[in-house]
Backbone as CSV, one residue per row, in Angstrom:
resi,resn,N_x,N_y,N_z,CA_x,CA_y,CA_z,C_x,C_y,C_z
1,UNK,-14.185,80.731,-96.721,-12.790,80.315,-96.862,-11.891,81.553,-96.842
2,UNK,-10.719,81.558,-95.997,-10.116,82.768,-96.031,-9.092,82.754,-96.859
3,UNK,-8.882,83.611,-97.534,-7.502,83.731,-98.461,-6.217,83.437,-98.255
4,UNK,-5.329,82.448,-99.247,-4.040,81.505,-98.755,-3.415,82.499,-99.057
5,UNK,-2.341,82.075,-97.418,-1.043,82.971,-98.171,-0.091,82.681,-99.758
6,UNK,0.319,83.961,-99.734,1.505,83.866,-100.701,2.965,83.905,-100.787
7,UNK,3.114,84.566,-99.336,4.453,85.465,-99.349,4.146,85.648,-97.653
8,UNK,5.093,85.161,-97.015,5.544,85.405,-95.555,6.890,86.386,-95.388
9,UNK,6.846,87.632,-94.910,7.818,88.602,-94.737,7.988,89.322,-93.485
10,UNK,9.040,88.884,-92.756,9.227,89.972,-91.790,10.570,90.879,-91.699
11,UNK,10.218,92.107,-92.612,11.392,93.286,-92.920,12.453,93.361,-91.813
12,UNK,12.475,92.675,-90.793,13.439,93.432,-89.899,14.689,92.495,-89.938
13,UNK,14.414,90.985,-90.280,15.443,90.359,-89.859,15.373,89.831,-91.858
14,UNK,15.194,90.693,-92.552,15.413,89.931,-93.925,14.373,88.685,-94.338
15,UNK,13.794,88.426,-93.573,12.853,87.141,-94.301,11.862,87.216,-95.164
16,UNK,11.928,86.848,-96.304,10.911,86.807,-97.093,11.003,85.692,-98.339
17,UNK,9.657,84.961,-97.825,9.651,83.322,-98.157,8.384,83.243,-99.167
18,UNK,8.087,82.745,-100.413,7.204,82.374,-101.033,6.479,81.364,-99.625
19,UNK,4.975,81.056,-99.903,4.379,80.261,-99.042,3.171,79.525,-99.996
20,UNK,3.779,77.883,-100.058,2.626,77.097,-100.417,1.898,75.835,-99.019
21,UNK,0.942,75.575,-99.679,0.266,75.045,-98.803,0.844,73.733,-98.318
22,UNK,0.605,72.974,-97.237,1.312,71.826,-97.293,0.129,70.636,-96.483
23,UNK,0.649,69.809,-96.002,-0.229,68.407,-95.205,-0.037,67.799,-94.506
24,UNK,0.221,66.471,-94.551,0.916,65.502,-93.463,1.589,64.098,-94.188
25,UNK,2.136,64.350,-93.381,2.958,62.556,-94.131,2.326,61.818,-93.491
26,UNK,2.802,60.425,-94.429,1.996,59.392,-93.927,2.186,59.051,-91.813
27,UNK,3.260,59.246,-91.268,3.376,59.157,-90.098,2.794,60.141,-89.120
28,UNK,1.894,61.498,-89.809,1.097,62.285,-89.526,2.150,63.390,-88.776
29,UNK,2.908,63.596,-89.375,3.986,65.332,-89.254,3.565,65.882,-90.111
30,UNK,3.969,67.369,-89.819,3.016,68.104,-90.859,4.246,68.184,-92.242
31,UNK,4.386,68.515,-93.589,5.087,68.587,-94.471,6.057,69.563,-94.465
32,UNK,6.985,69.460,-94.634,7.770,70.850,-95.102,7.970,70.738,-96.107
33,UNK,8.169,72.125,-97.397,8.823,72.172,-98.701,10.318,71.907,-98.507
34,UNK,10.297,71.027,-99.891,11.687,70.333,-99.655,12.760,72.103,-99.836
35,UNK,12.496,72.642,-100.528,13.264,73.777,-100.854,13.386,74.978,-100.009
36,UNK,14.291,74.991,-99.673,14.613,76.024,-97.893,13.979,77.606,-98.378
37,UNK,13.785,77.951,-99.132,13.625,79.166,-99.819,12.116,79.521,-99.567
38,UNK,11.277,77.938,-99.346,9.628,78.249,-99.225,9.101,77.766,-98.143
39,UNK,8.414,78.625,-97.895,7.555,78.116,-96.266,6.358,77.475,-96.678
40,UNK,6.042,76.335,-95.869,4.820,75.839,-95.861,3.705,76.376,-95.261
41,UNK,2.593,76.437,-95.390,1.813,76.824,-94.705,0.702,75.693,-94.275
42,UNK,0.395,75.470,-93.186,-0.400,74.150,-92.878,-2.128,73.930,-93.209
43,UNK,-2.398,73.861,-94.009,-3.605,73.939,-94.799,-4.899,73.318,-94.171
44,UNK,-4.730,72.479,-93.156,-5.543,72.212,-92.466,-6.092,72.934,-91.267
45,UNK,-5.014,73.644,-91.142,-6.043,74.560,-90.195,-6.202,76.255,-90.410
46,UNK,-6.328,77.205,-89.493,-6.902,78.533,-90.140,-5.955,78.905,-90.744
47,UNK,-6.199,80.057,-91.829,-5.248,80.749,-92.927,-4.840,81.993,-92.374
48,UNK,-3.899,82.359,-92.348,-3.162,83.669,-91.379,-4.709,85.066,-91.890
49,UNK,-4.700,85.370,-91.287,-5.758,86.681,-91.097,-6.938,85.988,-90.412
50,UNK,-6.811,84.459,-90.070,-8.293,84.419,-90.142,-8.788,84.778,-88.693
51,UNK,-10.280,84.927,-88.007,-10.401,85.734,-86.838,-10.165,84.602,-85.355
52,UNK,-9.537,83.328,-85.820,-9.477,82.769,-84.826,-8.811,81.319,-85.535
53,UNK,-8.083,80.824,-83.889,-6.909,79.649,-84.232,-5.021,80.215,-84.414
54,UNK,-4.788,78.928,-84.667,-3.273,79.275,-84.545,-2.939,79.053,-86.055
55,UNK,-2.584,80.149,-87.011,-2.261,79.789,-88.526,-0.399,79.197,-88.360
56,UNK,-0.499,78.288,-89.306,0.890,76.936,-88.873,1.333,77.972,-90.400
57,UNK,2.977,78.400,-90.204,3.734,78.242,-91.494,5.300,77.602,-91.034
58,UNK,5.408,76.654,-91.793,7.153,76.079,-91.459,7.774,76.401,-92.731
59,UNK,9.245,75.664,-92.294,10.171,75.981,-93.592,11.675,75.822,-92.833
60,UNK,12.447,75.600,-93.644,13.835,74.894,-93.305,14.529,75.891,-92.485
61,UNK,15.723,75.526,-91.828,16.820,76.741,-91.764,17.511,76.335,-92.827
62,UNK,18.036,74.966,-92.921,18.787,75.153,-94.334,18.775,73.666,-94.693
63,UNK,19.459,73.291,-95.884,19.119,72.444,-97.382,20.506,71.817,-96.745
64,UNK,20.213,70.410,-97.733,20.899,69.818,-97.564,22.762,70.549,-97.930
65,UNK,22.514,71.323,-99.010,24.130,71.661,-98.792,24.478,72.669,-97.831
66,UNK,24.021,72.753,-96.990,24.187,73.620,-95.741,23.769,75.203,-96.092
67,UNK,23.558,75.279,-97.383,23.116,76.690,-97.594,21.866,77.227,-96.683
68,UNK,21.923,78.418,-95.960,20.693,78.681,-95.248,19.672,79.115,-95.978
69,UNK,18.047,78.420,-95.265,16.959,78.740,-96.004,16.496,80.463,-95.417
70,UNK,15.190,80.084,-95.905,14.809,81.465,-95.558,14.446,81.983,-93.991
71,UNK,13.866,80.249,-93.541,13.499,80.740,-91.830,14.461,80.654,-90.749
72,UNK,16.129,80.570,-91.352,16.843,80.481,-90.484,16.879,82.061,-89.654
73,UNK,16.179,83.205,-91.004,16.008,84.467,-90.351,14.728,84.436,-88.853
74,UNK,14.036,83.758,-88.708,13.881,83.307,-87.394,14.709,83.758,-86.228
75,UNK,16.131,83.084,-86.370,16.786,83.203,-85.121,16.921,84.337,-84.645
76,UNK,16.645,85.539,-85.224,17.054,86.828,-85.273,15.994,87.498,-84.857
77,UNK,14.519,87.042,-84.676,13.596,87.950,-84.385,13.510,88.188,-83.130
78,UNK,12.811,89.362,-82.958,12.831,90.074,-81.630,11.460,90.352,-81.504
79,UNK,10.786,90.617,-80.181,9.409,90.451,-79.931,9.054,91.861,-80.153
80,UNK,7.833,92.175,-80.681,7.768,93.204,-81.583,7.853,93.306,-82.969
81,UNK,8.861,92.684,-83.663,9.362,92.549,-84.927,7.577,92.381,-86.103
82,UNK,7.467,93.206,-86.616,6.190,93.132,-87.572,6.983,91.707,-88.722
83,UNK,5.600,91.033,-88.865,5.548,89.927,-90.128,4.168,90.304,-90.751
84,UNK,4.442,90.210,-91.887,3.431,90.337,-93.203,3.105,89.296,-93.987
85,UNK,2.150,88.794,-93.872,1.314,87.329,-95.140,0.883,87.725,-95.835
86,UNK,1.498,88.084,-96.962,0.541,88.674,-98.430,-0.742,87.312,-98.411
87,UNK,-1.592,87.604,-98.933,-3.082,86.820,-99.494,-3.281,87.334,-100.700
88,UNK,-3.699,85.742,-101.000,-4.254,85.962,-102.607,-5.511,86.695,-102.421
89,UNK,-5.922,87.931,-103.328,-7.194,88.322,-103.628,-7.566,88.956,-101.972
90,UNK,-6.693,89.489,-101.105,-7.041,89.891,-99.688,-6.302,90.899,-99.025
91,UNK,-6.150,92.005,-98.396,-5.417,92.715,-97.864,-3.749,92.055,-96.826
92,UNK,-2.988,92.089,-96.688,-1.454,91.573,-95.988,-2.332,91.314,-94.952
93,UNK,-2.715,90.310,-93.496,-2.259,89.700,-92.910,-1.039,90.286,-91.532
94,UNK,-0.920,91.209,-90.894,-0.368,92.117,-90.274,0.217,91.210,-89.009
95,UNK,0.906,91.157,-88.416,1.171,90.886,-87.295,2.575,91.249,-86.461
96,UNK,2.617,90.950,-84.910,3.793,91.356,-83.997,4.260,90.172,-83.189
97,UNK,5.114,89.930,-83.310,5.993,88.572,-82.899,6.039,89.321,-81.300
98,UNK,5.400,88.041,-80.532,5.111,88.138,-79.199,5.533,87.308,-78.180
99,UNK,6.383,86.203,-79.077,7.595,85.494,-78.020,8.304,83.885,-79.324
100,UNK,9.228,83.896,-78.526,10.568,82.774,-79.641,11.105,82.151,-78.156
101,UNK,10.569,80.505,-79.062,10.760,79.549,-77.828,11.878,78.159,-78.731
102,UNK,12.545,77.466,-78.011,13.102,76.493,-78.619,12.632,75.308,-77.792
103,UNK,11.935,74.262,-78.828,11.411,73.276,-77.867,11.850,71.543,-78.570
104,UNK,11.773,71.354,-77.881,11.993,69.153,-78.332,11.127,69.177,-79.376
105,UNK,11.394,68.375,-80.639,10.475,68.285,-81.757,9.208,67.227,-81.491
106,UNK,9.490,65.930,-80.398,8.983,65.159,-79.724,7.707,66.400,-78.586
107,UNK,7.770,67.760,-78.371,7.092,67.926,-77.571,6.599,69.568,-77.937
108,UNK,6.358,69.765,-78.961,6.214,70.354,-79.971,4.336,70.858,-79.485
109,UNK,3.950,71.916,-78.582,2.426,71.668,-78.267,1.648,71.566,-79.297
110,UNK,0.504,70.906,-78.703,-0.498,70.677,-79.659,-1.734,72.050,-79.771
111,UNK,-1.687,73.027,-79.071,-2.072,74.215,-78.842,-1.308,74.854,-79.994
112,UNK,-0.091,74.757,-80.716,0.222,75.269,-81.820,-0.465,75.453,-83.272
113,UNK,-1.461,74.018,-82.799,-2.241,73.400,-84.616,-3.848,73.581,-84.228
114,UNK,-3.736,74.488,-82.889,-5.320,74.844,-82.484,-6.067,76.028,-83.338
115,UNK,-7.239,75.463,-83.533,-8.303,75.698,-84.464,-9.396,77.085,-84.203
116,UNK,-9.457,76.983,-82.838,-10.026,78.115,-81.966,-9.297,78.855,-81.096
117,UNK,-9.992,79.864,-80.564,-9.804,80.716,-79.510,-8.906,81.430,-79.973
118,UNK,-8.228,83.015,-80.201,-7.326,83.578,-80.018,-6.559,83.531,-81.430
119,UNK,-6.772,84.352,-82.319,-6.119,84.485,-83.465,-4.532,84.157,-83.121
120,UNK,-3.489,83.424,-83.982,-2.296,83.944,-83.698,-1.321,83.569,-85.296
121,UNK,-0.231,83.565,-84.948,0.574,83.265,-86.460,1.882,82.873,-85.450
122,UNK,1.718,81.044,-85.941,3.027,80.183,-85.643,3.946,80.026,-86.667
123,UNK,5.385,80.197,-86.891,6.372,79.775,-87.489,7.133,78.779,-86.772
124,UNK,7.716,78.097,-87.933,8.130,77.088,-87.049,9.455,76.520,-88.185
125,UNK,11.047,76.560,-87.454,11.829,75.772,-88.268,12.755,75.075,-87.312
126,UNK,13.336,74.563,-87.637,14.257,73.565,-86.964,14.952,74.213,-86.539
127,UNK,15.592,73.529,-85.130,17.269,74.355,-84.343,17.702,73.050,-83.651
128,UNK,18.835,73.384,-83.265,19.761,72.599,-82.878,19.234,71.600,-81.718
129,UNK,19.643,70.601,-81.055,21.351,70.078,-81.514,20.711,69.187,-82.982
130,UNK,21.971,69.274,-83.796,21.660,68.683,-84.978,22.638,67.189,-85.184
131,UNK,21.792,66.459,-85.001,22.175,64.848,-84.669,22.224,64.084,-86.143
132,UNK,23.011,63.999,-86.760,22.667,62.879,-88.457,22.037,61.668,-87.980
133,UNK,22.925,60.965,-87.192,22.329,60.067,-87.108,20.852,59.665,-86.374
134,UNK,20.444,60.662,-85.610,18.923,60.466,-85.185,17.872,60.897,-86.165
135,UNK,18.454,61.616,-87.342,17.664,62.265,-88.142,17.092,63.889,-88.032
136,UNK,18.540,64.170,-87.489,19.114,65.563,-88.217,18.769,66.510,-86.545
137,UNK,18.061,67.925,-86.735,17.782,68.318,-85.773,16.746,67.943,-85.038
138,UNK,16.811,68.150,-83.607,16.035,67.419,-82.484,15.333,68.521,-81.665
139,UNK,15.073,69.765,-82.127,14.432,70.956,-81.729,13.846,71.867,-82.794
140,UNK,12.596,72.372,-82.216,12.271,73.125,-83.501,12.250,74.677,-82.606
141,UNK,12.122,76.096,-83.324,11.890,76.904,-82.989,10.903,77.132,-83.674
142,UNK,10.269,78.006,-82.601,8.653,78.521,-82.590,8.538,79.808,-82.182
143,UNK,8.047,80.965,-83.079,8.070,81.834,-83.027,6.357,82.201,-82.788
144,UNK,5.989,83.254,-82.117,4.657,83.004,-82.004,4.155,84.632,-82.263
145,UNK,3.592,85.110,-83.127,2.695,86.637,-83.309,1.070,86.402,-83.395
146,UNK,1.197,87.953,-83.247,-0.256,88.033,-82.871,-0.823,89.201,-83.828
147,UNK,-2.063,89.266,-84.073,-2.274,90.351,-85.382,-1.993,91.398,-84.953
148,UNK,-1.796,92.495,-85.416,-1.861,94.062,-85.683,-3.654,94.069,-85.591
149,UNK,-4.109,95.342,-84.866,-5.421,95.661,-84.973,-5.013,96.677,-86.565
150,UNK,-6.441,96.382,-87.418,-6.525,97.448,-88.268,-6.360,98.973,-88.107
């Protein structure tokens, strides 16, 4: 079992998010913490460091009173940009943001929640257009890194 994150940080654009584990709702989406401040991390599949798969962390851009969460710092990353996953009981979790895509939440790949092949570290928060009445935003951004060699 590889060690859960604790703490998702990438120094360049300010982000730094407590990280608990999360699941699926009953309609089978994965969970987000209701509180914009914490990233989820998707517990069903690999744990960021691990030597293979795509490790899932989400988290809001912002709360219901429009205050911004923590992954609205997302919008700001640049490819290259180092992110850090503290682990419980494990060395940080290293990585380099290697591309930022905005896609339909309806089409969202399923290569994101993949289990094998190719270590990587997905973030993932909502972006625009933001519709109330369809049930809010209708795009997510996806940020995609890849480890740091030791």
């Amino acid at each position: 079992m590889d060690a859960p994150p604790e703490r998702v940080q990438v120094p360049d654009v300010g982000l730094d998010a407590r990280v608990r584990p999360v699941g699926v709702t009953e309609r089978g989406a994965m969970t987000v913490p209701e509180d914009p401040s914490v990233a989820g991390w998707y517990r069903y599949g690999p744990a960021p460091g691990s030597p293979q798969g795509s490790a899932v962390l989400v988290g809001h851009v912002d709360g219901d009173t429009g205050a911004l969460g923590e992954f609205a710092a997302l919008y700001e990353v640049r490819r290259g940009d180092r992110v850090e996953v503290r682990r419980a009981e494990a060395a940080p979790a290293v990585y380099r943001v290697v591309s930022r895509a905005t896609v339909p939440k309806d089409e969202l790949p399923a290569a994101v929640f993949r289990r094998t092949g190719t270590p990587a570290l997905t973030l993932i928060t909502c972006a625009p257009p933001f519709v109330p009445e369809r049930g809010g935003y209708l795009a997510n951004l996806v940020v995609t890194a890849e480890p740091v060699p030791d």
